[in-house]
C-alpha positions as CSV (number, residue, x, y, z in Angstrom):
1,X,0.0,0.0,0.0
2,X,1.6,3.0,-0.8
3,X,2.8,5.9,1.6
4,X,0.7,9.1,2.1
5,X,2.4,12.3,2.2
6,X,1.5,14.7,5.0
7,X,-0.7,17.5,4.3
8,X,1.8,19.7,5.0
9,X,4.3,18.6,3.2
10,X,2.0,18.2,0.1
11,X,0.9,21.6,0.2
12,X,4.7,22.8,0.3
13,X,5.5,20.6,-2.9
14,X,3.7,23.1,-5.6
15,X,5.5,26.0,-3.4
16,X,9.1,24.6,-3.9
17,X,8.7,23.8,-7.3
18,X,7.4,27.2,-7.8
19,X,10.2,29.0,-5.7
20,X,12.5,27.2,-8.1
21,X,11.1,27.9,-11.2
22,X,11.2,31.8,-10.1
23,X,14.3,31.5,-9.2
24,X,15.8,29.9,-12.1
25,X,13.7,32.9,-14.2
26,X,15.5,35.3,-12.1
27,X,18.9,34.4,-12.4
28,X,19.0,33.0,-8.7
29,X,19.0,28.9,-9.6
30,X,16.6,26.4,-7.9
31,X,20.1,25.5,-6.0
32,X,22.6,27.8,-6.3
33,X,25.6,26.7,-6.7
34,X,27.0,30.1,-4.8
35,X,24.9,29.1,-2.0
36,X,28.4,27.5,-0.6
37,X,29.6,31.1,1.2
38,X,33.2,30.0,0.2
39,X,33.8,30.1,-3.1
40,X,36.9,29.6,-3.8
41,X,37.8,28.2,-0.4
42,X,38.4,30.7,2.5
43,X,39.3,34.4,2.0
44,X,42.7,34.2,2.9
45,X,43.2,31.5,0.0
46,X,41.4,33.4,-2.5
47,X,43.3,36.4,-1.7
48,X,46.3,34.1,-2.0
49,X,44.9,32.9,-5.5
50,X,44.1,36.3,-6.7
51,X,47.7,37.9,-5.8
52,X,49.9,35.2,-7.2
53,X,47.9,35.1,-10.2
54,X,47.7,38.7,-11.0
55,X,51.8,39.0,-10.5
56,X,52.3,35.9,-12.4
57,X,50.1,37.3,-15.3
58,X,52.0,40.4,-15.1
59,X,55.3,39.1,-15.1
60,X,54.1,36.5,-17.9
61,X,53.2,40.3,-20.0
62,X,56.4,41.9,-19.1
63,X,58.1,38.6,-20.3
64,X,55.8,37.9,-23.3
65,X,56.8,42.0,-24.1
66,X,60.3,41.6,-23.9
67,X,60.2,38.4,-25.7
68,X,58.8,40.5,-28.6
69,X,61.4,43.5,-28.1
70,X,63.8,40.6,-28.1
71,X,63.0,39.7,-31.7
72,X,62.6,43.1,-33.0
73,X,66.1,43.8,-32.1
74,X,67.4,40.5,-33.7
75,X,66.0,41.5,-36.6
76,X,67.2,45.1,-36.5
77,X,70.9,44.1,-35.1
78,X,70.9,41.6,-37.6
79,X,70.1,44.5,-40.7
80,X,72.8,46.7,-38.8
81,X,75.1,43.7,-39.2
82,X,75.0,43.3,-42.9
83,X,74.9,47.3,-43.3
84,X,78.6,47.5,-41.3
85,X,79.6,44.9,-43.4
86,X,78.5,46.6,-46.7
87,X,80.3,49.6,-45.0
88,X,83.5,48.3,-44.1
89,X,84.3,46.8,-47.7
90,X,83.4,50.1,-49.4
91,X,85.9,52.5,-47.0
92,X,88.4,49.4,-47.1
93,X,88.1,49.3,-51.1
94,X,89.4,53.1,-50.8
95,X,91.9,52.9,-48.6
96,X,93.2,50.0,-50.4
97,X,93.2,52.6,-54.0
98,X,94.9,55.1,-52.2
99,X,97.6,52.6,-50.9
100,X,98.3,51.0,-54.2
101,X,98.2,54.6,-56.5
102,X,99.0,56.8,-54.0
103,X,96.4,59.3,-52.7
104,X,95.3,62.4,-55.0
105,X,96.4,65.7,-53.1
106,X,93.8,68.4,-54.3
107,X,97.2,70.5,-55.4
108,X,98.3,67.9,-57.6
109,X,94.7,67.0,-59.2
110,X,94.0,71.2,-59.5
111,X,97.9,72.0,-61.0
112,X,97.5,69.3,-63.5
113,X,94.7,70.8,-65.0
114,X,95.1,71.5,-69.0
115,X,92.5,74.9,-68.9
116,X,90.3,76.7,-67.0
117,X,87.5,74.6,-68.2
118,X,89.4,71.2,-67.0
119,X,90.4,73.5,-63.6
120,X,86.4,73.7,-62.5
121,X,85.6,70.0,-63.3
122,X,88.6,68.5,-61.3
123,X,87.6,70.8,-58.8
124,X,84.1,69.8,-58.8
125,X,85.5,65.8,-58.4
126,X,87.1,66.6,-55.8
127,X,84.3,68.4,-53.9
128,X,82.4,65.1,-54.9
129,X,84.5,62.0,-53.9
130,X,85.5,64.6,-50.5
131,X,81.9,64.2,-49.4
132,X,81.4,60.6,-50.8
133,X,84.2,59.5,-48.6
134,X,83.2,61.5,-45.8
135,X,79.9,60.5,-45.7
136,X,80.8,56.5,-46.1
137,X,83.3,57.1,-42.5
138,X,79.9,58.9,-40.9
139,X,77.5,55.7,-42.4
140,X,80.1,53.3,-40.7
141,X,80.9,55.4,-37.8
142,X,77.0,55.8,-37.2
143,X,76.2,51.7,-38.0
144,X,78.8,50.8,-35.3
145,X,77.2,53.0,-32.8
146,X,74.0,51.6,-33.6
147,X,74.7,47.7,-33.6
148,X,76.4,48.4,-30.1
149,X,73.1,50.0,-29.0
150,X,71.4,47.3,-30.1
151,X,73.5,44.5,-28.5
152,X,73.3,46.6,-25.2
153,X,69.5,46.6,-26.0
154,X,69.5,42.8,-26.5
155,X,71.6,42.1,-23.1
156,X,68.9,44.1,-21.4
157,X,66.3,42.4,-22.8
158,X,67.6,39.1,-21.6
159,X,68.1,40.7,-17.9
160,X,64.8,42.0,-17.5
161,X,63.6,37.7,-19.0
162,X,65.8,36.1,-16.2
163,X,64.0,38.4,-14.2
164,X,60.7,38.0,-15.0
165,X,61.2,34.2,-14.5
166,X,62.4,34.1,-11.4
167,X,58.8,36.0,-10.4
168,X,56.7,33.5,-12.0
169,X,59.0,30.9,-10.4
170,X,58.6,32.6,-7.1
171,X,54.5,33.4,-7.3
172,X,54.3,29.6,-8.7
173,X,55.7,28.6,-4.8
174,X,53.2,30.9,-2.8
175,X,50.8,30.0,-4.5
176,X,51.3,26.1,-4.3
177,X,52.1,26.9,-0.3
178,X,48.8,28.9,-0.7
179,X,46.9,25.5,-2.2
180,X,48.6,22.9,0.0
181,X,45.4,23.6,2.6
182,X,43.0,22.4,-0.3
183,X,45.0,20.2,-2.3
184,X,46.9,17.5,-2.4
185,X,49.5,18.0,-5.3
186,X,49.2,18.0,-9.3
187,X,46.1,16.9,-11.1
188,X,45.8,15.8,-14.6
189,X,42.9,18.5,-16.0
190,X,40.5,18.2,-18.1
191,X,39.9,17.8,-22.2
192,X,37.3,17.6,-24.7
193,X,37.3,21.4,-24.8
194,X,35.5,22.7,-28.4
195,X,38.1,24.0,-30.8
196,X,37.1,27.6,-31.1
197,X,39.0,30.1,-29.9
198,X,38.1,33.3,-27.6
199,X,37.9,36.5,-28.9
200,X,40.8,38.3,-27.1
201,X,39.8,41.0,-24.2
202,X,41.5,44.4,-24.7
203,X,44.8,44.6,-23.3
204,X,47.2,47.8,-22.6
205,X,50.4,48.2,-25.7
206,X,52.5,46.7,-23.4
207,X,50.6,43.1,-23.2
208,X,49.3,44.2,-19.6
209,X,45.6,44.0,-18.3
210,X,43.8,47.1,-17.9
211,X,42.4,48.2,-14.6
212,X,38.2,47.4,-14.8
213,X,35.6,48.0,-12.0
214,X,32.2,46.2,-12.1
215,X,30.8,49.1,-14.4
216,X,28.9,47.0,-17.4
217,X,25.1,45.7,-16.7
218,X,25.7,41.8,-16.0
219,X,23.5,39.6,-18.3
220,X,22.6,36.6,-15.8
221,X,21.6,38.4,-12.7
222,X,21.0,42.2,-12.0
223,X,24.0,43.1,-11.0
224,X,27.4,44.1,-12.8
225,X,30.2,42.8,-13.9
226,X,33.7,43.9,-15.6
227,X,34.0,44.3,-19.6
228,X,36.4,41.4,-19.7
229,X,34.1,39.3,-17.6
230,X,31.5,40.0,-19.7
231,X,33.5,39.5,-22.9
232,X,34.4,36.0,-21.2
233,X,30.6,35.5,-21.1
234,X,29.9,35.9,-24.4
235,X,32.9,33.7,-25.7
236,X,32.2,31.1,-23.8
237,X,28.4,31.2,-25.1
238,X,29.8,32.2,-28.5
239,X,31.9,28.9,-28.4
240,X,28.7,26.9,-27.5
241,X,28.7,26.6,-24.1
242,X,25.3,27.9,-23.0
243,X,23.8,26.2,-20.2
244,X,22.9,27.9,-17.3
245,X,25.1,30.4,-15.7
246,X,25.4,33.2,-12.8
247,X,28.2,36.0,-12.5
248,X,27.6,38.9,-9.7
249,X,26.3,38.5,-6.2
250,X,26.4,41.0,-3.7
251,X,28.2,40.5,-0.1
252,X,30.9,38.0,1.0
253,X,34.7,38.0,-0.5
254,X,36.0,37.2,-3.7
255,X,35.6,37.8,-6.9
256,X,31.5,37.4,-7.6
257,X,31.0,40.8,-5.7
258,X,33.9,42.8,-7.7
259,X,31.8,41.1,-11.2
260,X,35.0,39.3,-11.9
261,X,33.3,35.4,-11.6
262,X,30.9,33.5,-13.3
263,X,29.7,30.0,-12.1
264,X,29.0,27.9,-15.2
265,X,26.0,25.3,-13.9
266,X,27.2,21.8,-15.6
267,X,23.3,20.7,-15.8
268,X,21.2,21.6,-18.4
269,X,18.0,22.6,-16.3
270,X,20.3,24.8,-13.8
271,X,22.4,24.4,-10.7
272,X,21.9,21.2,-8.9
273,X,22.6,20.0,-5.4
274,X,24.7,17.2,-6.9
275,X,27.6,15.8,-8.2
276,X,27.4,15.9,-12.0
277,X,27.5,12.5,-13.4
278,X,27.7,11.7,-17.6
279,X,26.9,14.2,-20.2
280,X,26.6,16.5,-17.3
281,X,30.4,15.6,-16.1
282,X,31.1,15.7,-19.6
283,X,29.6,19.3,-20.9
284,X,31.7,21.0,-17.1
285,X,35.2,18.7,-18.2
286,X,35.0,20.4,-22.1
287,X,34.1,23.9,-20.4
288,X,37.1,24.0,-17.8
289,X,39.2,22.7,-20.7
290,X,38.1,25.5,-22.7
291,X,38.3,28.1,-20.7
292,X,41.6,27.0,-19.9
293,X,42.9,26.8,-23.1
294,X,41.6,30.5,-24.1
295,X,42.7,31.5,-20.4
296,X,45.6,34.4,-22.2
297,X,43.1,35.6,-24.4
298,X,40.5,36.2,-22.0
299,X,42.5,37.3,-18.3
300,X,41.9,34.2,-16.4
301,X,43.3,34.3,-12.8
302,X,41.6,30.8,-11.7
303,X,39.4,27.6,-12.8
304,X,37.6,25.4,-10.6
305,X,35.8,22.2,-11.4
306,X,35.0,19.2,-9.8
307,X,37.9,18.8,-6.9
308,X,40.3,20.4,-9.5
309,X,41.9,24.0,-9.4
310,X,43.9,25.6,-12.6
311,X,45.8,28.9,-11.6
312,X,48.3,29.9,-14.4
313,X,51.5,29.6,-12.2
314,X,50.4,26.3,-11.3
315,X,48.6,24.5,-13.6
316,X,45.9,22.1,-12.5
317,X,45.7,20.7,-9.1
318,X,43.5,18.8,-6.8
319,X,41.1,20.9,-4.8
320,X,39.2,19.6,-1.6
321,X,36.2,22.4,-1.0
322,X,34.2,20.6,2.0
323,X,32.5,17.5,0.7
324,X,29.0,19.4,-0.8
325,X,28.4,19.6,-4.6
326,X,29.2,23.5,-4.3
327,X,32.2,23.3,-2.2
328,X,33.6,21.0,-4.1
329,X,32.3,22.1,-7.6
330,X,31.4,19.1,-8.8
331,X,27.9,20.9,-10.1
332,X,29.6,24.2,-11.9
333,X,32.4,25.4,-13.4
334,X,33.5,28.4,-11.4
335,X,35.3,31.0,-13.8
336,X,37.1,33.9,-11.6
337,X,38.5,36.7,-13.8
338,X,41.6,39.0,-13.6
């Protein structure tokens, strides 16, 4: 004979499912993934995350820009080169004439002059191959100066690498000392991710990422969020990835408040409270992947997907939330933003 529900709890039935449904309509999710109060672990972590990201995506710029100043003066060093050399044989091949002949004095080319007429042209010659000759030595004098410059440029330029290496090598440490609470070491990722690639957000002319508030009208909730959040959001959809998602929420830490995160739900009907099994685990693997793969083009500081946490210094690594779906993520994709 089968059970009978309470009144109560009958009559509460229609009222969930229709707290849900307005919630879902509303951006909010019938369970909200951000309903965990640490996203991204505790504050101190995420303020670990979000440091050692940010310096290890600036040093990457700085080293990514000098990379690129690197090959420019390569290039140009290498241009100076074959102009010295060019240089060189033509103010050798004259002192070489002047050796074997003998060098013309202007008294001698002038006296030996048969008329007037004769008297004006040699004179004229000798005007002419003065400044040729003159202006080969400057040419030569002014491509040795330049190829120095350059090769004192290039030294720099490999300085100011070394340097930025031993940052990211450095920021790569803290932020694995930073992890150590939540994980247990490396992780092998994710794949699957669709081949598209993200259009790229804005940067500064030096590779760097420009300062954004939360100033643009966020699209899953009615908050805000950054441009470059937003411009993640519409990749990301633009790529095909266009189940359920929520960016801004107000209160707490992190980066939802600043509009800087989006949690991706890995159902197709919305956040659940569980852990995503099949096409569901499938659909959130391809997402991270993705969002990994396009993480230079869109400002990524940090991934995290079912007990799994890409930062750029460290790669993936394991991630231990709490035990719950949302804690650790194993019902969304949770996409934090530089």
């Amino acid at each position: 004979m089968p059970r009978t529900m309470p009144a109560g709890r009958r009559g509460r039935r229609p009222l969930i499912a229709l707290l849900a449904a307005v919630a879902l309509v509303f951006g909010l999710g019938a369970v909200p993934a951000y309903a965990e109060p640490n996203e991204g672990g505790t504050k101190k972590l995420r303020d670990a995350l979000e440091a050692t990201a940010k310096a290890h995506l600036e040093a990457k710029a700085k080293l990514d820009n000098s990379k690129r100043r690197q090959k420019e003066l390569v290039g140009e060093l290498t241009g100076l080169e074959a102009r010295l050399g060019d240089l060189t044989e033509q103010v050798a091949e004259v002192a070489a004439q002047s050796y074997r002949v003998g060098r013309l004095t202007p008294a001698s080319m002038l006296l030996n002059s048969a008329s007037p007429v004769a008297f004006l042209e040699r004179a004229a010659n000798l005007d002419l191959m003065a400044q040729r000759d003159g202006k080969r030595l400057r040419e030569l004098a002014e491509a040795r100066q330049q190829a120095q410059q350059a090769k004192i440029a290039l030294d720099t330029e490999v300085r100011e690498q070394q340097k930025q290496l031993a940052i990211m090598a450095k920021k790569k440490k803290e932020a694995e000392a930073a992890l150590a609470a939540v994980s247990g070491g490396g992780s092998g990722g994710f794949s699957g991710a669709i081949s598209t690639s993200a259009k790229p957000a804005p940067r500064n002319p030096d590779g760097s990422w420009p300062s954004e508030s939360c100033s643009v009208n966020d699209p899953t909730t009615s908050g805000c969020i950054t441009p470059r959040t937003l411009n993640a959001l519409q990749q990301t959809k633009a790529a095909g990835y266009k189940r359920y998602v929520s960016c801004y929420r107000s209160g707490g830490s992190g980066e939802h408040p600043k509009g800087r995160a989006c949690d991706f739900s890995a159902a197709a009907g919305g956040f659940e409270d569980r852990t995503a099994t099949g096409g569901d685990k499938a659909y959130g693997d391809s997402l991270a992947a993705w969002h990994v793969r396009n993480a230079s083009r869109l400002g990524v500081l940090y991934v995290i997907w079912y007990r799994q946490i890409w930062h750029p210094g460290t790669g993936w690594r394991s991630y231990s939330g709490g035990g719950s779906p949302a804690a650790d993520h194993t019902n969304h994709v949770h996409l934090s933003m530089y």
